[in-house]
TIKOLSE-660343 format. One record per atom (N, C-alpha, C, O): z, x, y; residue number from 0; atom name. Coordinates in Angstrom, 3 decimals. Atoms other than C-alpha are relative to their C-alpha. Example, Ala and Ser with C-alpha at 12.3 -4.5 7.8 and 13.67 -1.06 7.14 Angstrom:
2
<site Z="0.000" X="0.890" Y="-1.190" seq="0" atom="N"/>
<site Z="7.800" X="12.300" Y="-4.500" seq="0" atom="CA"/>
<site Z="0.000" X="0.900" Y="1.200" seq="0" atom="C"/>
<site Z="0.665" X="1.936" Y="1.181" seq="0" atom="O"/>
<site Z="-0.060" X="-0.820" Y="-1.190" seq="1" atom="N"/>
<site Z="7.140" X="13.670" Y="-1.060" seq="1" atom="CA"/>
<site Z="0.730" X="-0.770" Y="1.090" seq="1" atom="C"/>
<site Z="0.899" X="-0.261" Y="2.198" seq="1" atom="O"/>
# end
This chain:
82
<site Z="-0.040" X="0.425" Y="1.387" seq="0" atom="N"/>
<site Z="-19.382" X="22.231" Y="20.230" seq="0" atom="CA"/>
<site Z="0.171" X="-1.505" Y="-0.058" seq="0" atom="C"/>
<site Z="1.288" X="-1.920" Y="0.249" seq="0" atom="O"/>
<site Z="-0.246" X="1.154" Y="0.771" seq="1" atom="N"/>
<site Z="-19.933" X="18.646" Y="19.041" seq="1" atom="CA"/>
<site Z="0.966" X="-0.368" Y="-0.846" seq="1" atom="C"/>
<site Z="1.038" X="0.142" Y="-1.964" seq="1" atom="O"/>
<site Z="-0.860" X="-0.180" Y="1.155" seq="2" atom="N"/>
<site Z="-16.862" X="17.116" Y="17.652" seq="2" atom="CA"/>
<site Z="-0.342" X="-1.389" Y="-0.701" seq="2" atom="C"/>
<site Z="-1.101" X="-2.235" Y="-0.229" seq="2" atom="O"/>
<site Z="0.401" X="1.406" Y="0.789" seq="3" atom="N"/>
<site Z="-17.172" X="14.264" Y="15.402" seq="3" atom="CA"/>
<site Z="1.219" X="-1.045" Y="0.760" seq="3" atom="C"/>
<site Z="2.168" X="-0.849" Y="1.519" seq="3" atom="O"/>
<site Z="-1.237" X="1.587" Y="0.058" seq="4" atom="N"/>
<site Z="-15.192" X="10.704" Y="15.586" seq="4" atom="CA"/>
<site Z="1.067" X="0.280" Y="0.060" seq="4" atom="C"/>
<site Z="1.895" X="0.171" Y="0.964" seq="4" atom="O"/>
<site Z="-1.257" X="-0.043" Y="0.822" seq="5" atom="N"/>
<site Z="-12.801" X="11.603" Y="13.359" seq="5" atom="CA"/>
<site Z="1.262" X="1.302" Y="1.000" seq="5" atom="C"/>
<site Z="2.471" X="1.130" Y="1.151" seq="5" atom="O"/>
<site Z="-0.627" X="-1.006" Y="-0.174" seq="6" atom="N"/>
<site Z="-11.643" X="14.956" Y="14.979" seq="6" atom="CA"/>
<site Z="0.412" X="-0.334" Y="1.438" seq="6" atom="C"/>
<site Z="1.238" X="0.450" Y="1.906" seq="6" atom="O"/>
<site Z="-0.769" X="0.179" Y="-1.207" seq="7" atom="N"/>
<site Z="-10.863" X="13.444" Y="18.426" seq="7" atom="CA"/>
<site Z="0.497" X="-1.125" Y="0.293" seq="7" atom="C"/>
<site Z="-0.083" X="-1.664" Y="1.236" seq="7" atom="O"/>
<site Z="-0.114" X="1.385" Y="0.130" seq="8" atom="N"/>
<site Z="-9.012" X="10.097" Y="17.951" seq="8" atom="CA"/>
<site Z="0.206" X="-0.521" Y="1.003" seq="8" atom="C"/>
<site Z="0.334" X="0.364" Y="1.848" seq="8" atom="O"/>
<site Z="-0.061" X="1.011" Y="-1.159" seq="9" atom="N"/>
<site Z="-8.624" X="7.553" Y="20.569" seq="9" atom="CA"/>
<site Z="0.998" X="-0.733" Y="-0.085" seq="9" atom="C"/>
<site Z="1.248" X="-1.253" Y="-1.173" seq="9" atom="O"/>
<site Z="-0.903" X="1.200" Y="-0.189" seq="10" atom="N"/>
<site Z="-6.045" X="5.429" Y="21.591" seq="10" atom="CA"/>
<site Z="-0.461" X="-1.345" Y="0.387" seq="10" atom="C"/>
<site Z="-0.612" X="-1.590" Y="1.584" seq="10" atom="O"/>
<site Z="0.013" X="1.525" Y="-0.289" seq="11" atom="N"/>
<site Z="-6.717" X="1.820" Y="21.528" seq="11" atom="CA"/>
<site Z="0.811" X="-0.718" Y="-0.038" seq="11" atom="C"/>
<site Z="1.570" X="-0.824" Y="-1.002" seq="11" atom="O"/>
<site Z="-1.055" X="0.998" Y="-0.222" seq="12" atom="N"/>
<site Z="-4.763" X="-0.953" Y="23.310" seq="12" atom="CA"/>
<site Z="-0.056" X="-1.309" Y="-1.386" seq="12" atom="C"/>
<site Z="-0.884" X="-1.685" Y="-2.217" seq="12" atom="O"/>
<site Z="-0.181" X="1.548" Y="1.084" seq="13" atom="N"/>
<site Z="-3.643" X="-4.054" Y="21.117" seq="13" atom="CA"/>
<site Z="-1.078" X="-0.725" Y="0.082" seq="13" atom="C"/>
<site Z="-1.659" X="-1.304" Y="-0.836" seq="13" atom="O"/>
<site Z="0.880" X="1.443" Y="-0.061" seq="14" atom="N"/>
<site Z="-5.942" X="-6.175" Y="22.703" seq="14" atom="CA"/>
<site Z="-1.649" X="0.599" Y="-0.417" seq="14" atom="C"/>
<site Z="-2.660" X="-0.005" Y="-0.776" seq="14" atom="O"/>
<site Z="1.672" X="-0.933" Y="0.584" seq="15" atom="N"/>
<site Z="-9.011" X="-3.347" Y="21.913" seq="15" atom="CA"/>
<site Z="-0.104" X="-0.496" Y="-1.178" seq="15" atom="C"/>
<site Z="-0.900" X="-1.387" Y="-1.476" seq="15" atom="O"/>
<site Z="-0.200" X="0.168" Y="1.610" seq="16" atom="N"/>
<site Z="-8.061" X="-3.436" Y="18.305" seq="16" atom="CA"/>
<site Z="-0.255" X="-1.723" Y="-0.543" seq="16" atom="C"/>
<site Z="-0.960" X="-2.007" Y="-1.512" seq="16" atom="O"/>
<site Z="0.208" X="1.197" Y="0.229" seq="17" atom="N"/>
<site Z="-8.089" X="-6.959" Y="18.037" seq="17" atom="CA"/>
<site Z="-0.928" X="-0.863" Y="0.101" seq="17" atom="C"/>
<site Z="-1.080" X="-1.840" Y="-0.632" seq="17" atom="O"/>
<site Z="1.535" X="0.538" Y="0.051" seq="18" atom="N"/>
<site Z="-11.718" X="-7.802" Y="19.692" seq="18" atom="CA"/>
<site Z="-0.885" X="0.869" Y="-0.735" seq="18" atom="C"/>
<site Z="-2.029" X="0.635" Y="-1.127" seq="18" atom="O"/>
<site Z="1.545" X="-0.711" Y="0.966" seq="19" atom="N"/>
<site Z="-13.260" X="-4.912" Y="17.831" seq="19" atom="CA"/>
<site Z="0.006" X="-0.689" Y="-1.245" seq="19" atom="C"/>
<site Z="-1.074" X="-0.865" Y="-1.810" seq="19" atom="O"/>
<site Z="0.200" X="0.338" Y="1.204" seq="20" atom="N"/>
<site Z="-11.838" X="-6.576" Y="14.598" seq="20" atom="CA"/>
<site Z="-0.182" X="-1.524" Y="-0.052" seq="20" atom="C"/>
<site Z="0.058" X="-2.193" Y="-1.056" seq="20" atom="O"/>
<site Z="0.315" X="1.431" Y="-0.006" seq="21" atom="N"/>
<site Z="-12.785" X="-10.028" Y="15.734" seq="21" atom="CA"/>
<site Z="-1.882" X="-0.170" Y="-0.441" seq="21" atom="C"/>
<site Z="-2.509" X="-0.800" Y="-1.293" seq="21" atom="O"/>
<site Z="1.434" X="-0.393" Y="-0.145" seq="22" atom="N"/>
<site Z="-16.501" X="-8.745" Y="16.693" seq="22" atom="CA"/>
<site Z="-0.420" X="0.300" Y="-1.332" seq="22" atom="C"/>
<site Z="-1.455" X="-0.082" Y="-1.879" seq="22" atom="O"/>
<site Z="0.849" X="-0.183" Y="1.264" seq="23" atom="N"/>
<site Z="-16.732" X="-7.433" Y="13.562" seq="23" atom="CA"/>
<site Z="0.230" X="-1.196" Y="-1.799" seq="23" atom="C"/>
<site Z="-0.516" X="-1.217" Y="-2.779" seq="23" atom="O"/>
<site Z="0.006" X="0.810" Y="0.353" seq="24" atom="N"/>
<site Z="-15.566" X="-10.015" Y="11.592" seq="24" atom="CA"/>
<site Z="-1.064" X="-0.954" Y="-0.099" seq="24" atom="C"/>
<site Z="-1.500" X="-1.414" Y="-1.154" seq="24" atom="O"/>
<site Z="0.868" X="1.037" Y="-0.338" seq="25" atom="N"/>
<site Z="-17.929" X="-12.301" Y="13.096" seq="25" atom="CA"/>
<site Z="-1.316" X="1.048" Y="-0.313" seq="25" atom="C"/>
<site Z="-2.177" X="0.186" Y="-0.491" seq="25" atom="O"/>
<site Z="1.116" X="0.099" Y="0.222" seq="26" atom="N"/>
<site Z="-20.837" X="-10.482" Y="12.438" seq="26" atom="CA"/>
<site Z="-0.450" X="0.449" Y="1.447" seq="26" atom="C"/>
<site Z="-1.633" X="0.780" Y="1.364" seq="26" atom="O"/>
<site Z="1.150" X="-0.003" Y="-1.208" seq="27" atom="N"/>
<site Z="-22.029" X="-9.904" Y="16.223" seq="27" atom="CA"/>
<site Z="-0.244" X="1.209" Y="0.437" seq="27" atom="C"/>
<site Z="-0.931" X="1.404" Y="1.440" seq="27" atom="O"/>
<site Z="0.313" X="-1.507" Y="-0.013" seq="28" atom="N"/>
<site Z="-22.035" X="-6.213" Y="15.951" seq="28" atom="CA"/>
<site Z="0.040" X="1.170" Y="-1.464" seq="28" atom="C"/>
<site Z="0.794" X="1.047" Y="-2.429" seq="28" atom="O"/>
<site Z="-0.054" X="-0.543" Y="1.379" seq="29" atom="N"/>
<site Z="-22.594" X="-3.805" Y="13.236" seq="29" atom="CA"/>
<site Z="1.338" X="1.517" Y="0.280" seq="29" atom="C"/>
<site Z="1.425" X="2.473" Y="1.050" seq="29" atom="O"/>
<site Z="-0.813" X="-1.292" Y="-0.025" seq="30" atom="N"/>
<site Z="-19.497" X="-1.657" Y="12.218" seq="30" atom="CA"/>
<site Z="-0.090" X="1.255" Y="0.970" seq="30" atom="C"/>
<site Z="0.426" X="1.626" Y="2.024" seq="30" atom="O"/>
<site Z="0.107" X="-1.539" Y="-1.123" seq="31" atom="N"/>
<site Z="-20.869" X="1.710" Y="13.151" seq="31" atom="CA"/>
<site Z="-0.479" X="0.019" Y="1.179" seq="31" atom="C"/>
<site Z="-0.260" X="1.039" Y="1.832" seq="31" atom="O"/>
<site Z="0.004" X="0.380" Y="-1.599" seq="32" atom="N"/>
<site Z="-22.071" X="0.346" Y="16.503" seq="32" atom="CA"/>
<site Z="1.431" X="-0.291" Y="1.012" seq="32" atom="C"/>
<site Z="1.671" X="0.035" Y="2.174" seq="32" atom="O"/>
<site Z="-1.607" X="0.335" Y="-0.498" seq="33" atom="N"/>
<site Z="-18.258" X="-1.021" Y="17.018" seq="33" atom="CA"/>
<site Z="0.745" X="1.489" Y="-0.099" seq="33" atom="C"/>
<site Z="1.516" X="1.445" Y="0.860" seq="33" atom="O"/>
<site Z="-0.426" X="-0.924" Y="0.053" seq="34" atom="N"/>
<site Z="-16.943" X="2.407" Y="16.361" seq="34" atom="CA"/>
<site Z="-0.552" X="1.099" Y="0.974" seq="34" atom="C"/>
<site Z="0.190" X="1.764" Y="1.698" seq="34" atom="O"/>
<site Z="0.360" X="-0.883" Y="-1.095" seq="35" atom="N"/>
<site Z="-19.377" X="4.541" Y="18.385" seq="35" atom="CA"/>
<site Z="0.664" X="-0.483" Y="1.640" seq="35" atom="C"/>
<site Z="1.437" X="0.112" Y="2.391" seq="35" atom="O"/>
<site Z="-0.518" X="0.897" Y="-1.346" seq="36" atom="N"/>
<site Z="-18.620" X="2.348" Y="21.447" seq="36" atom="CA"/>
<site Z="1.583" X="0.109" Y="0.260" seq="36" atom="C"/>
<site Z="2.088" X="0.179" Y="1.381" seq="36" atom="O"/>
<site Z="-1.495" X="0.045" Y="-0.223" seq="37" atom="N"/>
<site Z="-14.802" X="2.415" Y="20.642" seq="37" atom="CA"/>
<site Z="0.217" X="1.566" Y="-0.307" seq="37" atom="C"/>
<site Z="1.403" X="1.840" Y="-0.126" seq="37" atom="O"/>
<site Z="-0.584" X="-1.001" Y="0.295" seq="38" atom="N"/>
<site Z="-14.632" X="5.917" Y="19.700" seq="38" atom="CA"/>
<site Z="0.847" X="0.206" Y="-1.134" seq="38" atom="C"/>
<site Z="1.629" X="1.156" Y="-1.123" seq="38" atom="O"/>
<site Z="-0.584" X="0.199" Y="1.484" seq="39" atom="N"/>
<site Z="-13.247" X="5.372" Y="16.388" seq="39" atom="CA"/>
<site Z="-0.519" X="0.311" Y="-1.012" seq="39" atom="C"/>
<site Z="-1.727" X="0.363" Y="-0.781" seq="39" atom="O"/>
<site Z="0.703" X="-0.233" Y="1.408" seq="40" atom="N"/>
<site Z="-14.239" X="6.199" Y="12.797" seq="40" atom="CA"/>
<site Z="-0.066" X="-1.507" Y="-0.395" seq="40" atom="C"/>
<site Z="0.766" X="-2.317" Y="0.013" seq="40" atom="O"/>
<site Z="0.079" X="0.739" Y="0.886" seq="41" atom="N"/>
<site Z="-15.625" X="3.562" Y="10.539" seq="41" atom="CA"/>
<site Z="0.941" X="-0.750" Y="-0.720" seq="41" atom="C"/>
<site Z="1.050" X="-1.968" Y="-0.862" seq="41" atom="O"/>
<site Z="-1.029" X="0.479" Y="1.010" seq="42" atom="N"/>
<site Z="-12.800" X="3.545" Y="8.255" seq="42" atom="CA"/>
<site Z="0.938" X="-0.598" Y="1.245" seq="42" atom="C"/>
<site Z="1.505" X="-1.568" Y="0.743" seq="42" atom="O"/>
<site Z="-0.949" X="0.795" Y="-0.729" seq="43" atom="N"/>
<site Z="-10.627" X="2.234" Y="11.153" seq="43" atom="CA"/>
<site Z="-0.308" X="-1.489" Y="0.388" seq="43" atom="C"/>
<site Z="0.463" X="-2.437" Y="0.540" seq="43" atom="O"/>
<site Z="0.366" X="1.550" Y="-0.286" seq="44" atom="N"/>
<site Z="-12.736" X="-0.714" Y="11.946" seq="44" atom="CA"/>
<site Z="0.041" X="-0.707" Y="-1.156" seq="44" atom="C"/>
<site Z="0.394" X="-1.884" Y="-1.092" seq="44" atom="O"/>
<site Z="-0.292" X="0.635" Y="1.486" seq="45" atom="N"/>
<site Z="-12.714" X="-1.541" Y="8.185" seq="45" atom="CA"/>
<site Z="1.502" X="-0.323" Y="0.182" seq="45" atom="C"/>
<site Z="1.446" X="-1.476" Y="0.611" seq="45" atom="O"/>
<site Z="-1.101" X="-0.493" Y="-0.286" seq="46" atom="N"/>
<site Z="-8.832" X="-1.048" Y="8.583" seq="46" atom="CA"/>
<site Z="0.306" X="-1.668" Y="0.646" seq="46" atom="C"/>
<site Z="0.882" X="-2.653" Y="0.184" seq="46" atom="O"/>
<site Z="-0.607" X="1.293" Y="-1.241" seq="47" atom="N"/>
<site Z="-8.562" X="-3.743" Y="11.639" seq="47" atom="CA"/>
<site Z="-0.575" X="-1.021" Y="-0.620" seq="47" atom="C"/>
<site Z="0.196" X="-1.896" Y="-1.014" seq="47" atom="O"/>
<site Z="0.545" X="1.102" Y="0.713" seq="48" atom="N"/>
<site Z="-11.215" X="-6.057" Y="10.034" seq="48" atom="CA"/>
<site Z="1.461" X="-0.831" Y="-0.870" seq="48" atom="C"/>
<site Z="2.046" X="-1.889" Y="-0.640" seq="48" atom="O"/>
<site Z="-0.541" X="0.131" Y="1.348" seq="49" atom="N"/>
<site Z="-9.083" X="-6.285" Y="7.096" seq="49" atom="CA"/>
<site Z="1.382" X="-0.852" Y="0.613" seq="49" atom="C"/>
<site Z="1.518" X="-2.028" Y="0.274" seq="49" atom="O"/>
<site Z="-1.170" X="0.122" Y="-0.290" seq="50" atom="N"/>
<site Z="-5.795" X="-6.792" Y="8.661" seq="50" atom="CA"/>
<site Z="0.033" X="-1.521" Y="1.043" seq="50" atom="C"/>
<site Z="0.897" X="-2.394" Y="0.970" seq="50" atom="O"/>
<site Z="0.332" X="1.170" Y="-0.266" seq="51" atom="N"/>
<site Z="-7.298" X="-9.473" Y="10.918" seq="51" atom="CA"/>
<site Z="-0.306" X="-1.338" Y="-0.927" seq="51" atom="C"/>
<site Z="0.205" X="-2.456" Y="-0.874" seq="51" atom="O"/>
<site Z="0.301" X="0.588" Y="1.392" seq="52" atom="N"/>
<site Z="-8.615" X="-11.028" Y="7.997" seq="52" atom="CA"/>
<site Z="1.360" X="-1.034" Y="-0.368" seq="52" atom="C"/>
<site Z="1.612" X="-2.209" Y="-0.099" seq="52" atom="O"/>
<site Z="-1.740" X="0.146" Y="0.690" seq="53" atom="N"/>
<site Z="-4.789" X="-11.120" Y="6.180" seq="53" atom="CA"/>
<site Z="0.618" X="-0.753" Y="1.338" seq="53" atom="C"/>
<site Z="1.623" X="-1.337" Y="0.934" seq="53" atom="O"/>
<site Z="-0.326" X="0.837" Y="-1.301" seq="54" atom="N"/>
<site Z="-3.963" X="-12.885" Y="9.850" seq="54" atom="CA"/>
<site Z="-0.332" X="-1.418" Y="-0.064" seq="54" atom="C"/>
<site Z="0.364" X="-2.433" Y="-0.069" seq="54" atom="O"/>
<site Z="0.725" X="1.129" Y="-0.248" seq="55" atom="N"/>
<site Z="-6.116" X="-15.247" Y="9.994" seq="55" atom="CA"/>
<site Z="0.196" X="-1.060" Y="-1.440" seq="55" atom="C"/>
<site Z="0.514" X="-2.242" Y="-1.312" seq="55" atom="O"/>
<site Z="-0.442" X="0.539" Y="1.541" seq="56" atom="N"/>
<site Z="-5.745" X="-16.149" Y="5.564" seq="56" atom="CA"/>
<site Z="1.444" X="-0.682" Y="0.773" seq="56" atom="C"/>
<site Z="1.676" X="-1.851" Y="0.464" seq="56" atom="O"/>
<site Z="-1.571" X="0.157" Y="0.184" seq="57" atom="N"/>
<site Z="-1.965" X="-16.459" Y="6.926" seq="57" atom="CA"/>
<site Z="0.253" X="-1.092" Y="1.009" seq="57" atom="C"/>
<site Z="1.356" X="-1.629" Y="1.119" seq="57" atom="O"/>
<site Z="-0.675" X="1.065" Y="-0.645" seq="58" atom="N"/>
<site Z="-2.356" X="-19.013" Y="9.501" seq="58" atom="CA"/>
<site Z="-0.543" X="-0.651" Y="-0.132" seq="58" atom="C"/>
<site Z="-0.468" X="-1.488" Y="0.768" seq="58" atom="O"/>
<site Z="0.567" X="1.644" Y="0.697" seq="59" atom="N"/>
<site Z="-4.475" X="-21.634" Y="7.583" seq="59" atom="CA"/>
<site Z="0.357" X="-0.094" Y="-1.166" seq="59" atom="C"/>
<site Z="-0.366" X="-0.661" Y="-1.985" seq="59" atom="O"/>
<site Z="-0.708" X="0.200" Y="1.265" seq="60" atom="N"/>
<site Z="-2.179" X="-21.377" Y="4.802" seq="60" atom="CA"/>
<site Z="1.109" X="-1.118" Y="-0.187" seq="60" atom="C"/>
<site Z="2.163" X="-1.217" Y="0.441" seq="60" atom="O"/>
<site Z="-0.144" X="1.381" Y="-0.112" seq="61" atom="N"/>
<site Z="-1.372" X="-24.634" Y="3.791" seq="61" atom="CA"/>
<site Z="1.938" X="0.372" Y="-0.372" seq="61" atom="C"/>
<site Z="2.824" X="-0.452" Y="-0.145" seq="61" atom="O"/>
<site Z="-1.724" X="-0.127" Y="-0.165" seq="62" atom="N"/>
<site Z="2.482" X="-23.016" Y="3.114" seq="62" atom="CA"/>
<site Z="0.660" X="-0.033" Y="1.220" seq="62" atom="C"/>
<site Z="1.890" X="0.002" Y="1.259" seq="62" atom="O"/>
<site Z="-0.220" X="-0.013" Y="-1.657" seq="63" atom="N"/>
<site Z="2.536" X="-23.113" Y="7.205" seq="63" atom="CA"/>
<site Z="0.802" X="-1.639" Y="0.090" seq="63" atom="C"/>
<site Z="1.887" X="-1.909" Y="0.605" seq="63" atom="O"/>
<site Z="0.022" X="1.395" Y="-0.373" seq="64" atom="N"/>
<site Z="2.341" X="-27.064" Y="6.971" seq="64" atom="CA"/>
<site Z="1.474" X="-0.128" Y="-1.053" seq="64" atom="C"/>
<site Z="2.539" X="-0.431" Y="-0.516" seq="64" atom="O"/>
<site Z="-1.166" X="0.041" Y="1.027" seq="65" atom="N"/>
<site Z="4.928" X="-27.019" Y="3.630" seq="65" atom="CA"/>
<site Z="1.371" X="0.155" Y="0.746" seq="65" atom="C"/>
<site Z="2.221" X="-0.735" Y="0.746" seq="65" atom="O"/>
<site Z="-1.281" X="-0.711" Y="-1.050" seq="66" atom="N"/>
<site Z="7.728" X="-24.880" Y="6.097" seq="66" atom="CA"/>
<site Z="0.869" X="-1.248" Y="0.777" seq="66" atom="C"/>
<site Z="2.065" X="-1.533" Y="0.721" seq="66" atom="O"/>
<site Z="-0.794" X="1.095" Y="-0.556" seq="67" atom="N"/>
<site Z="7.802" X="-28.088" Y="8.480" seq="67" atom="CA"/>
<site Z="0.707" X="-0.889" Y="-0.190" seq="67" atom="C"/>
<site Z="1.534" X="-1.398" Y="0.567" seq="67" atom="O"/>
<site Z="-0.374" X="1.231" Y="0.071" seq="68" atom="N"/>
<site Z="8.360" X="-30.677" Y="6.275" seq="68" atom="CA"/>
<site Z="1.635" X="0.698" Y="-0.879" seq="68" atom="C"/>
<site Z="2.584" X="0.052" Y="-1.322" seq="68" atom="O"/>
<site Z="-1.792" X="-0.128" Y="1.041" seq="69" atom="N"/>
<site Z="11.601" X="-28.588" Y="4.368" seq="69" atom="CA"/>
<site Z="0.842" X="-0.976" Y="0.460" seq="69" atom="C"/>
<site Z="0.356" X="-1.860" Y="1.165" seq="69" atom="O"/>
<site Z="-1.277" X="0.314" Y="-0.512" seq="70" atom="N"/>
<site Z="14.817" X="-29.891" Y="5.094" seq="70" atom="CA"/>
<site Z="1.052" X="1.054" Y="0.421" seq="70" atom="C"/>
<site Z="1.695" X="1.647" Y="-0.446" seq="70" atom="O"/>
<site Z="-0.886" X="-1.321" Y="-0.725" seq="71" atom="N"/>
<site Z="16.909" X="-27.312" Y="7.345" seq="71" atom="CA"/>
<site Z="1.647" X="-0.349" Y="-0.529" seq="71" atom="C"/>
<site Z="2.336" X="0.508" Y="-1.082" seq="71" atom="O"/>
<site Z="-1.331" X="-0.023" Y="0.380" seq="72" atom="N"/>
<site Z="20.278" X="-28.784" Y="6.663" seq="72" atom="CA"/>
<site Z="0.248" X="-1.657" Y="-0.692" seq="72" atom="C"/>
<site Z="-0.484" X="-2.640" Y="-0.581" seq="72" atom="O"/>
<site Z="-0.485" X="1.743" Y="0.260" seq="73" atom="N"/>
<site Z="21.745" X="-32.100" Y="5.301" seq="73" atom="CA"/>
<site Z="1.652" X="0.110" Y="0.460" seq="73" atom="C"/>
<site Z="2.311" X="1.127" Y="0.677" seq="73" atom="O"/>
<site Z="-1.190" X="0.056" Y="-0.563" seq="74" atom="N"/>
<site Z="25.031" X="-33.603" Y="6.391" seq="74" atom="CA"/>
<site Z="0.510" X="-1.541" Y="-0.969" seq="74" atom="C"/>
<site Z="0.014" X="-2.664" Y="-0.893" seq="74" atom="O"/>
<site Z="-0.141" X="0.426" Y="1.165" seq="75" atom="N"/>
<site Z="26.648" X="-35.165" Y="3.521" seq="75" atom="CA"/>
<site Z="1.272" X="-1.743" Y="0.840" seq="75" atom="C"/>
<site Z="2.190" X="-1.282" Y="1.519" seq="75" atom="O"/>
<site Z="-0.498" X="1.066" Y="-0.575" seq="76" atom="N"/>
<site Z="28.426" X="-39.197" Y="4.891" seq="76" atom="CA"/>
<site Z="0.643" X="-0.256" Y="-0.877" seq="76" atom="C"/>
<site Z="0.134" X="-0.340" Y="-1.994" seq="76" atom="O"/>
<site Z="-0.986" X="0.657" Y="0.859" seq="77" atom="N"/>
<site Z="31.209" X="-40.294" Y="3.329" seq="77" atom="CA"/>
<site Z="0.405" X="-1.064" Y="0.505" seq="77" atom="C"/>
<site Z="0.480" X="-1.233" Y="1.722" seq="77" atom="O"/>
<site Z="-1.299" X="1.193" Y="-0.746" seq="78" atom="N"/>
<site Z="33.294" X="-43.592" Y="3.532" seq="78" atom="CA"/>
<site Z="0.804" X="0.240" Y="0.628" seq="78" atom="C"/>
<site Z="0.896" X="-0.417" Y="1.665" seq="78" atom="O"/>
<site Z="-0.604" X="-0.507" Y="-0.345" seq="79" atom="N"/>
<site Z="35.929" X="-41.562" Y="4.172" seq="79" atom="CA"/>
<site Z="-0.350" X="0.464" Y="1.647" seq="79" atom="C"/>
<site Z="0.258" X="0.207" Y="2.686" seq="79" atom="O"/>
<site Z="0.440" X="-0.329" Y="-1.875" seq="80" atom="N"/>
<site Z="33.895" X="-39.978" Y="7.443" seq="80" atom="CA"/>
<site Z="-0.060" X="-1.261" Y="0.889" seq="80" atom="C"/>
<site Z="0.683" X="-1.534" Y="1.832" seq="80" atom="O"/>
<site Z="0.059" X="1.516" Y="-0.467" seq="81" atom="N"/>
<site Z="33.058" X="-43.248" Y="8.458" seq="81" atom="CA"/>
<site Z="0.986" X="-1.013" Y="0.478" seq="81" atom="C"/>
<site Z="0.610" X="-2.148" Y="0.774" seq="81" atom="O"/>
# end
């Protein structure tokens, strides 16, 4: 019996998950080609896309550069300290 995708899931390592949703990101393979090959359903490579995506938005977010310039603490000088 033929089982589908869906009905026999696969375990993929971190670093799987992360070039299938790079690959597909970029364009250099089509979805359901990335899924046959990985043994995955569709909706999972949508899934990783996505989440790569929200990664990638999050580390050219100009609130990254904002973070450095805060001020962590101040230390208040008195005459008195002095």
């Amino acid at each position: 019996m033929n089982q589908s995708v869906c009905a026999a899931p696969t375990k993929l390592a971190t670093n799987e998950r992360k070039m299938m949703a790079v690959r597909a990101l970029a364009g250099a393979e089509p979805v359901s080609a990335l899924a046959a090959r990985h043994g995955v359903s569709r909706p999972l490579v949508y899934r990783q896309m996505h989440k790569a995506d929200v990664a990638l938005d999050d580390l050219s977010s100009t609130e990254q550069a904002d973070d450095q310039s805060k001020v962590l603490f101040s230390l208040p000088v008195t005459k008195r300290w002095l």
